[in-house]
N, CA, C and O of each residue as an XYZ file, in Angstrom:
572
protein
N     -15.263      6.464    -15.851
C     -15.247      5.518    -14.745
C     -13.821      5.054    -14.493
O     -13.111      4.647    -15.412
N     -13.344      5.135    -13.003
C     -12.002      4.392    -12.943
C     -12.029      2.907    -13.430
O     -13.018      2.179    -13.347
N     -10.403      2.430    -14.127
C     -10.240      1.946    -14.311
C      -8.956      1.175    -13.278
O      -7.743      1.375    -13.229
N      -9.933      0.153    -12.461
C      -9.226     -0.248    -11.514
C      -8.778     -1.807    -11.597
O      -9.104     -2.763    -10.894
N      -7.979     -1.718    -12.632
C      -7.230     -2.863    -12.819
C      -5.789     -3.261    -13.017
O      -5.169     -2.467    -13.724
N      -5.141     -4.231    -12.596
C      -3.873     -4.830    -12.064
C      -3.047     -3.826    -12.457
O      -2.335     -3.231    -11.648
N      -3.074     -3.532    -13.832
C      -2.243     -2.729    -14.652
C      -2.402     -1.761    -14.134
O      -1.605     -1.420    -13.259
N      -3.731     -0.772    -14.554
C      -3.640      0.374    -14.088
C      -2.667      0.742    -12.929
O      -1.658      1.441    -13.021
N      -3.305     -0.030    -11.525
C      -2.778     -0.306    -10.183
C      -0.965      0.079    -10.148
O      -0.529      1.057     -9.541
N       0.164     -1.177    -11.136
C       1.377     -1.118    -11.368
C       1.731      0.224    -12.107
O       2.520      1.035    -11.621
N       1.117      0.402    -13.279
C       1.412      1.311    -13.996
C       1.516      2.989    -13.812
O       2.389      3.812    -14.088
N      -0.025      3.079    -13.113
C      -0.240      4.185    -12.210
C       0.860      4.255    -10.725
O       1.499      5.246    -10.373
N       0.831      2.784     -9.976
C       1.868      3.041     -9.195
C       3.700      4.137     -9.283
O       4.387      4.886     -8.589
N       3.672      3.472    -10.676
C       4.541      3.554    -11.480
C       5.182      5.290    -11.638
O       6.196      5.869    -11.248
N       3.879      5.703    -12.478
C       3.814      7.052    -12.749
C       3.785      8.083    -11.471
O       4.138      9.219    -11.789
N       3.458      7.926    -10.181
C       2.852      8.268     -8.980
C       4.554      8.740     -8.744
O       5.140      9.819     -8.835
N       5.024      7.203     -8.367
C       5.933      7.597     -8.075
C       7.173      8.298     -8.887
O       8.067      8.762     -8.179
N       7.298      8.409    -10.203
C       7.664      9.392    -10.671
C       7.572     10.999    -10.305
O       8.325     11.866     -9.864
N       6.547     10.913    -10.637
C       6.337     12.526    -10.014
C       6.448     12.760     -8.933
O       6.903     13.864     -8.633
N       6.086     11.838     -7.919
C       6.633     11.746     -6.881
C       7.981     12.285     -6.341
O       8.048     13.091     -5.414
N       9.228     11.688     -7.107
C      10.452     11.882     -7.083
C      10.821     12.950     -7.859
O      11.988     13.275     -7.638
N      10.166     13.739     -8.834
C      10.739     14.460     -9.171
C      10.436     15.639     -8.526
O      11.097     16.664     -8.690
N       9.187     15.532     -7.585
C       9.323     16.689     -6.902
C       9.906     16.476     -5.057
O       9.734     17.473     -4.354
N      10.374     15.564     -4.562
C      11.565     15.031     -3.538
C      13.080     15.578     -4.352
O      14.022     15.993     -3.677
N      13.127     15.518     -5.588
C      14.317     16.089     -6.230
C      14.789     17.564     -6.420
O      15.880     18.133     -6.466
N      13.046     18.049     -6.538
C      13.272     19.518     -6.936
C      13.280     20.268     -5.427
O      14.094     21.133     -5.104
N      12.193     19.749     -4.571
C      12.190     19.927     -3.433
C      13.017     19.999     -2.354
O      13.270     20.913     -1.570
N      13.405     18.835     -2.456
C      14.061     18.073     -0.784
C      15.444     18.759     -0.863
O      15.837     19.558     -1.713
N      16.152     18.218      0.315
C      17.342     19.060      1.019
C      18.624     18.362      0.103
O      19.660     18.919      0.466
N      18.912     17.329     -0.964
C      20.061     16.738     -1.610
C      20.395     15.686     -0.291
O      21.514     15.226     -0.063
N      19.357     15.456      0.394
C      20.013     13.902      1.351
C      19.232     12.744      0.529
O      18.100     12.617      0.063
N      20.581     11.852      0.599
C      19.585     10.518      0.168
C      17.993     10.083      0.328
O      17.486     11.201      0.429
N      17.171      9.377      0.391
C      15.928      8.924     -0.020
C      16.438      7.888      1.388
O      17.541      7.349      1.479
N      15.316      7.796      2.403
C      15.162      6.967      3.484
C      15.013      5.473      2.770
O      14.893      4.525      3.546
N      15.013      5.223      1.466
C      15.782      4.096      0.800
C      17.236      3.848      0.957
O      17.877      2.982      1.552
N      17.431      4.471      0.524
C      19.114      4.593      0.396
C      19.761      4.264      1.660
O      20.828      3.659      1.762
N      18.996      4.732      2.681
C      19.665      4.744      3.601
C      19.099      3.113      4.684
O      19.574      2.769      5.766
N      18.102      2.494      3.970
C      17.813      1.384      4.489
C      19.056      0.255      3.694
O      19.593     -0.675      4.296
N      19.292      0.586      2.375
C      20.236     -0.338      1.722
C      21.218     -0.607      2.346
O      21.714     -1.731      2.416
N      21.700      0.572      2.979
C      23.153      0.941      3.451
C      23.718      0.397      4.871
O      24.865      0.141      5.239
N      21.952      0.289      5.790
C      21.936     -0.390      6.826
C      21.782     -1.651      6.944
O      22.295     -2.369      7.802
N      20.970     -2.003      5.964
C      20.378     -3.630      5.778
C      20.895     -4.371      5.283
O      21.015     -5.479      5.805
N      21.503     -4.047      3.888
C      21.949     -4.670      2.628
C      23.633     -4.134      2.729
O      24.560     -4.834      3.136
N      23.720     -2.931      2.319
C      25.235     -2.551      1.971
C      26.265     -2.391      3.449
O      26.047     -2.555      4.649
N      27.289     -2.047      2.758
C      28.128     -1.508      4.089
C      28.924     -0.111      4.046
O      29.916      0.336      4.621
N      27.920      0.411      2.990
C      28.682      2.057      2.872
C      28.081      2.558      3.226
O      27.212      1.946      3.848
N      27.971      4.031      3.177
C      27.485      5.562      3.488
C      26.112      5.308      2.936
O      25.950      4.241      2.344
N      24.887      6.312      3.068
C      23.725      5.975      1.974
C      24.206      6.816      0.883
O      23.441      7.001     -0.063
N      25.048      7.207      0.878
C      24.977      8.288     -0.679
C      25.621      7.235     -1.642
O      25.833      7.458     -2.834
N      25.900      6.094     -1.014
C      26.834      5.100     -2.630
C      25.545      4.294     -2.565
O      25.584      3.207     -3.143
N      24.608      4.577     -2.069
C      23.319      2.955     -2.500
C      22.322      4.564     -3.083
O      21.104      4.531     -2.903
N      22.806      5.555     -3.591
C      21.186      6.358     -4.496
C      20.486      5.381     -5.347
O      19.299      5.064     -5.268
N      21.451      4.906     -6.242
C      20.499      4.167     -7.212
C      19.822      3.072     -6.850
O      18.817      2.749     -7.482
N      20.328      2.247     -5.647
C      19.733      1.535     -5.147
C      18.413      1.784     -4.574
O      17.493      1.008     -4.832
N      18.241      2.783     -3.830
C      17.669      3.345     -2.781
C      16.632      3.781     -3.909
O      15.509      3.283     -3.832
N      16.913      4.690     -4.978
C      15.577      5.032     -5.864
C      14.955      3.762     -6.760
O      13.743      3.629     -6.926
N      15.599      3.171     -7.117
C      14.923      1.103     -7.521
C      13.968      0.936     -6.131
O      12.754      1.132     -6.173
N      14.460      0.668     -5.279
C      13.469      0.046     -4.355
C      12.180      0.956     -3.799
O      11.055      0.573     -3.479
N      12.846      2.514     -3.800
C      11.466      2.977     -4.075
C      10.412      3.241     -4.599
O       9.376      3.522     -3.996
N      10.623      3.152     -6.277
C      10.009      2.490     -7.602
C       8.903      1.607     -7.441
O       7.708      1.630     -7.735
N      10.030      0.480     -6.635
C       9.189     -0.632     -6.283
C       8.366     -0.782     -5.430
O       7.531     -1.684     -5.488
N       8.460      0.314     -4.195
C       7.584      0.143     -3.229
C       6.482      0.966     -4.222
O       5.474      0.274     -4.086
N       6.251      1.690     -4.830
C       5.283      2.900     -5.306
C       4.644      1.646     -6.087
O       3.527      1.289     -5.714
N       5.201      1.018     -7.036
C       4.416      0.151     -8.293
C       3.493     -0.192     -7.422
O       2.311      0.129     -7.541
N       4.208     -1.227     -5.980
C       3.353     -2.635     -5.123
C       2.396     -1.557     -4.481
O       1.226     -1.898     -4.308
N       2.816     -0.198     -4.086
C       1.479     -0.134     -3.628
C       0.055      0.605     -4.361
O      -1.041      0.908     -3.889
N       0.677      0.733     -5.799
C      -0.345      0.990     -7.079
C      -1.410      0.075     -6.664
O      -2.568      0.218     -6.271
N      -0.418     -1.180     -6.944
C      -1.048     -2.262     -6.946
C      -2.608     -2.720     -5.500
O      -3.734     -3.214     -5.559
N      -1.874     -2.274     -4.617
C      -2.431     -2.743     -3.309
C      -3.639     -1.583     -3.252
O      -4.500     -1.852     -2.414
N      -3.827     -0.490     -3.907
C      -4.514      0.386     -4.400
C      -5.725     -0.204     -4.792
O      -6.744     -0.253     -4.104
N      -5.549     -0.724     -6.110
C      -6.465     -1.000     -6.750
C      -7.055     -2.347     -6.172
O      -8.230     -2.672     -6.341
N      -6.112     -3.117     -5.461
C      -7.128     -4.368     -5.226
C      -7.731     -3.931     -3.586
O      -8.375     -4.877     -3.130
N      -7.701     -3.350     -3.117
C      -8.076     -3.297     -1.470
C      -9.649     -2.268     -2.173
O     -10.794     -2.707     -2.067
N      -9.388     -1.206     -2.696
C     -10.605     -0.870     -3.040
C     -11.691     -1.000     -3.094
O     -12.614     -0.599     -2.385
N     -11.613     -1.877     -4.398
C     -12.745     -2.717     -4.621
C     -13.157     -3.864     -2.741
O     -14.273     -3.930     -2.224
N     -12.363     -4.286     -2.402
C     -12.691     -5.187     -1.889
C     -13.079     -4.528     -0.546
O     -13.682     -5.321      0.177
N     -12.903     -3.297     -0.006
C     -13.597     -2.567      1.227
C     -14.908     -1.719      0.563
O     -15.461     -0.952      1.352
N     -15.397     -1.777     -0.658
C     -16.562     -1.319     -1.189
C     -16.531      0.084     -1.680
O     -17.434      0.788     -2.134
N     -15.273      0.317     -1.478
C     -15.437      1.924     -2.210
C     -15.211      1.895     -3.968
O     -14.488      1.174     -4.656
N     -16.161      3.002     -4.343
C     -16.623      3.421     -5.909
C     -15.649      4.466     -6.021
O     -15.855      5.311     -5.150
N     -14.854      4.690     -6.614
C     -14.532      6.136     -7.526
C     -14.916      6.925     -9.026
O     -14.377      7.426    -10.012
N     -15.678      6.763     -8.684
C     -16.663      7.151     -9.997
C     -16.503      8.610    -10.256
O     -17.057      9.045    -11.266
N     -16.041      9.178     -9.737
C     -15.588     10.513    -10.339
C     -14.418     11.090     -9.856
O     -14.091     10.830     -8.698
N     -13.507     12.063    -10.754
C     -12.336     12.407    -10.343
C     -12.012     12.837     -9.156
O     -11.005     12.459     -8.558
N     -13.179     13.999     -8.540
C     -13.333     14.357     -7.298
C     -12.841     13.173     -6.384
O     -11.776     13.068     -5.776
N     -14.280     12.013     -6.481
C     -13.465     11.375     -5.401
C     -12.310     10.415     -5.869
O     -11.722      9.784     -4.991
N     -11.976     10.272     -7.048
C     -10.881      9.471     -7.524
C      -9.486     10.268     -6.760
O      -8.456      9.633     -6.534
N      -9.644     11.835     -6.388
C      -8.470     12.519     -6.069
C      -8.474     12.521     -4.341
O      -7.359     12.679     -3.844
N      -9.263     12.411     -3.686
C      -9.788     12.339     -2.366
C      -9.196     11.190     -1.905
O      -8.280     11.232     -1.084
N      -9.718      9.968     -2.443
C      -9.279      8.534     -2.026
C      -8.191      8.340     -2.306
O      -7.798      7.327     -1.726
N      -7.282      8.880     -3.048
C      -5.771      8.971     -3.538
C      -5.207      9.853     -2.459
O      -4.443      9.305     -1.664
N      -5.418     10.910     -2.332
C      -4.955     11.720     -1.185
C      -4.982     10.784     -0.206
O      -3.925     10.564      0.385
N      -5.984     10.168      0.102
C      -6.284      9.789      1.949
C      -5.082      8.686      1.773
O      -4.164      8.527      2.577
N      -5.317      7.816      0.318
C      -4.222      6.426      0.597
C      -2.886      7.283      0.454
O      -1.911      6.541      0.576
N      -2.532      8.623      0.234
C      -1.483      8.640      0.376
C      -0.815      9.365      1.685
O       0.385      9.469      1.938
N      -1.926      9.832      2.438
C      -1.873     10.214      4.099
C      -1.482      8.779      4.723
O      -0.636      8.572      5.593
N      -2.399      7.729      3.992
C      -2.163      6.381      5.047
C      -1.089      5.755      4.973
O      -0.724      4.950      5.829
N       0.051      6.272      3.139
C       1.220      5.680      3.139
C       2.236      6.574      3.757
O       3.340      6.070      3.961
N       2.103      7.445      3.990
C       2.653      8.407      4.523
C       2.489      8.048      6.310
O       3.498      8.402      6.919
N       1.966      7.745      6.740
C       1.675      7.657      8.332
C       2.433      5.762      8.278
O       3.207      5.489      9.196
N       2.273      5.154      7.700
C       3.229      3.962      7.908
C       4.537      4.058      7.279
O       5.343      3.195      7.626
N       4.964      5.017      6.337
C       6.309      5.354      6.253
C       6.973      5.814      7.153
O       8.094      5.375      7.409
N       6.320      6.952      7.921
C       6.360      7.153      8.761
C       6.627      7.169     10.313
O       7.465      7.632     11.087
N       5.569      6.482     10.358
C       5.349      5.513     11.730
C       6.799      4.236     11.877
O       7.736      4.200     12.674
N       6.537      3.597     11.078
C       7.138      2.726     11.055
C       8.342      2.470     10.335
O       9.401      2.386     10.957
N       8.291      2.288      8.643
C       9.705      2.378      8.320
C      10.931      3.366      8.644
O      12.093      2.966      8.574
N      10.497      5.066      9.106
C      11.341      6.318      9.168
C      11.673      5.730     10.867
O      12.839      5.531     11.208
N      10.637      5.519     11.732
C      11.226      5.081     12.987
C      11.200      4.174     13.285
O      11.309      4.295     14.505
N      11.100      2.815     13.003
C      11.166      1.887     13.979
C      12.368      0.846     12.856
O      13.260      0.100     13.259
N      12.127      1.031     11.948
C      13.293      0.355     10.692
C      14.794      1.048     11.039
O      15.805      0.670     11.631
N      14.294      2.495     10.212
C      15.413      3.160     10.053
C      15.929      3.814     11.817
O      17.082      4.133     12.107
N      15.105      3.854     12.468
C      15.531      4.624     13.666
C      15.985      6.410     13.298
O      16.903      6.935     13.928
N      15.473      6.917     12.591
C      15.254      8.573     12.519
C      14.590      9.326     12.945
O      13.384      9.090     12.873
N      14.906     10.218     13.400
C      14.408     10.929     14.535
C      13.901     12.147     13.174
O      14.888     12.549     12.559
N      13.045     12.523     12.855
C      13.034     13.156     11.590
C      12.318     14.919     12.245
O      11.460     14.731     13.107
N      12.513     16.052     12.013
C      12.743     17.263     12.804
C      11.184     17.649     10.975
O      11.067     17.238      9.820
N      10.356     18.714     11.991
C       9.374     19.038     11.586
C       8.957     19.263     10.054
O       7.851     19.174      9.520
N      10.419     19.638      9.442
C       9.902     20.427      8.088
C       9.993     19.051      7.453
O       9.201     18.916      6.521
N      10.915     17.765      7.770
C      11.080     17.009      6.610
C      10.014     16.435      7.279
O       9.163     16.500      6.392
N       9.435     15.888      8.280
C       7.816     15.649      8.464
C       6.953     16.099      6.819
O       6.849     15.690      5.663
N       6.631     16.866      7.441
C       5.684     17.846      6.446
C       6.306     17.744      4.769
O       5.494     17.703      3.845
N       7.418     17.717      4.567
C       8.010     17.508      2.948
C       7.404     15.979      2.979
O       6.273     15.866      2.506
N       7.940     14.973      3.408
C       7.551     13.751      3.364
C       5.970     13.598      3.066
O       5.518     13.015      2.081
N       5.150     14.261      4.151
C       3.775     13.876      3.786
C       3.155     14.677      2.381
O       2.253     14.419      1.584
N       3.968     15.584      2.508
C       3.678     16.663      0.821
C       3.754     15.459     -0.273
O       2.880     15.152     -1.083
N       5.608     14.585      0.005
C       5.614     13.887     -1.185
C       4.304     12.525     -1.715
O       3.874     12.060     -2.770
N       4.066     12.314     -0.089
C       2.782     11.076     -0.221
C       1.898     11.685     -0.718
O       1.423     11.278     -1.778
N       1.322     13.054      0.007
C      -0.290     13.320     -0.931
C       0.232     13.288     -2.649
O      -0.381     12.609     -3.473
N       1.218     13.972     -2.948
C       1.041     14.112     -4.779
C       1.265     12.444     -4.887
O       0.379     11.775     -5.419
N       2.142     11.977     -4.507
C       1.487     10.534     -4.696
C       0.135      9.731     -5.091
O      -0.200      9.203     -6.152
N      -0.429      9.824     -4.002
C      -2.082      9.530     -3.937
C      -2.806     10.693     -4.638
O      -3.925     10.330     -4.275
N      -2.977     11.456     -5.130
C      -3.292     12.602     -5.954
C      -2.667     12.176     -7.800
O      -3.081     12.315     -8.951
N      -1.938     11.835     -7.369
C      -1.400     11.405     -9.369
C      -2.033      9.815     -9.140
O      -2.682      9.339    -10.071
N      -1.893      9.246     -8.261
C      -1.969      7.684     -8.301
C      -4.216      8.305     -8.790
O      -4.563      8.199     -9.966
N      -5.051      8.724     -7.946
C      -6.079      8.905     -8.099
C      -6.466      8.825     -9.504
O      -6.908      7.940    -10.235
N      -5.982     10.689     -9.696
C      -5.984     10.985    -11.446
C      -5.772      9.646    -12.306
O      -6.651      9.397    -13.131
N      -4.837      8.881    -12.208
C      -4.481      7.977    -13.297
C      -5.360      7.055    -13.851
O      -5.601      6.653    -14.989
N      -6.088      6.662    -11.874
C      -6.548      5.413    -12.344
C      -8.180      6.390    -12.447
O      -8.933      5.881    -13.278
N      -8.611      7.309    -11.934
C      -9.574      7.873    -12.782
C      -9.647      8.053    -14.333
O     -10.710      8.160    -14.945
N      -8.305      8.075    -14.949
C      -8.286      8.522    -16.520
C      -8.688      7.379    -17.249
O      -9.082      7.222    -18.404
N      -8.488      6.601    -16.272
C      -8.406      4.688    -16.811
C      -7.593      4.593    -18.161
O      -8.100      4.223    -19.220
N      -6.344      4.948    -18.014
C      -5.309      5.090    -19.405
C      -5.248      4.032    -20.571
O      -5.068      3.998    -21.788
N      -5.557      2.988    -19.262
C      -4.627      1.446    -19.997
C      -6.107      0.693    -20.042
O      -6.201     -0.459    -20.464
């Protein structure tokens, strides 16, 4: 039975986005993280390639909070994950839905990027293994 609690939620967030990044690392083109490049606009006043470490912290952080926002919205719109199947399904979809407001909104209306087809498609690749490890985790119920 998932284990859909606070922890899990952070912890699993946690791990999600790990793997997450390590396959944006193995993957992606060597451009900064649409973090990096919010630091650089918002916060810093350099290039995004001097805010990486910045830019991968705050994406950390967005992955933990939305572990988190995972596990409590769940329960509270009535969905069960009672088995891995759909523990990996409902992880996928939340990570189509973080993917379509990264998207939507932070890639264009924050950052103003005009983003050209393939990094489309890499981007939503990186959300499903997202929601796909975030699923698994809290299906394993670790913690």
């Amino acid at each position: 039975m998932a284990e859909l609690t606070v922890l899990n939620g952070l912890v699993g967030g946690l791990i999600a986005t790990i793997v997450m990044t390590v396959f944006m690392m193995t993957l992606g083109d060597d451009s900064p993280p649409p973090t990096a490049l919010f630091w650089s606009k918002y916060v810093g006043d350099g290039e995004p390639d001097e805010y990486m470490m910045q830019g991968m912290v705050l994406h950390m952080l967005y992955g933990i909070i939305a572990g988190l926002v995972f596990v409590v919205v769940v329960p509270l719109i009535g969905i069960s994950i009672g088995s891995m199947t759909t523990a990996v399904l409902f992880g996928l979809a939340y990570g189509f839905v973080l993917f379509l407001g990264a998207a939507a909104f932070w890639m264009n209306v924050v950052l103003d990027i005009d983003a050209e087809m393939p990094m489309v498609a890499m981007f939503l690749l990186f959300h499903l293994i997202y929601g796909g490890v975030l699923g698994v985790w809290l299906q394993l119920g670790v913690l």
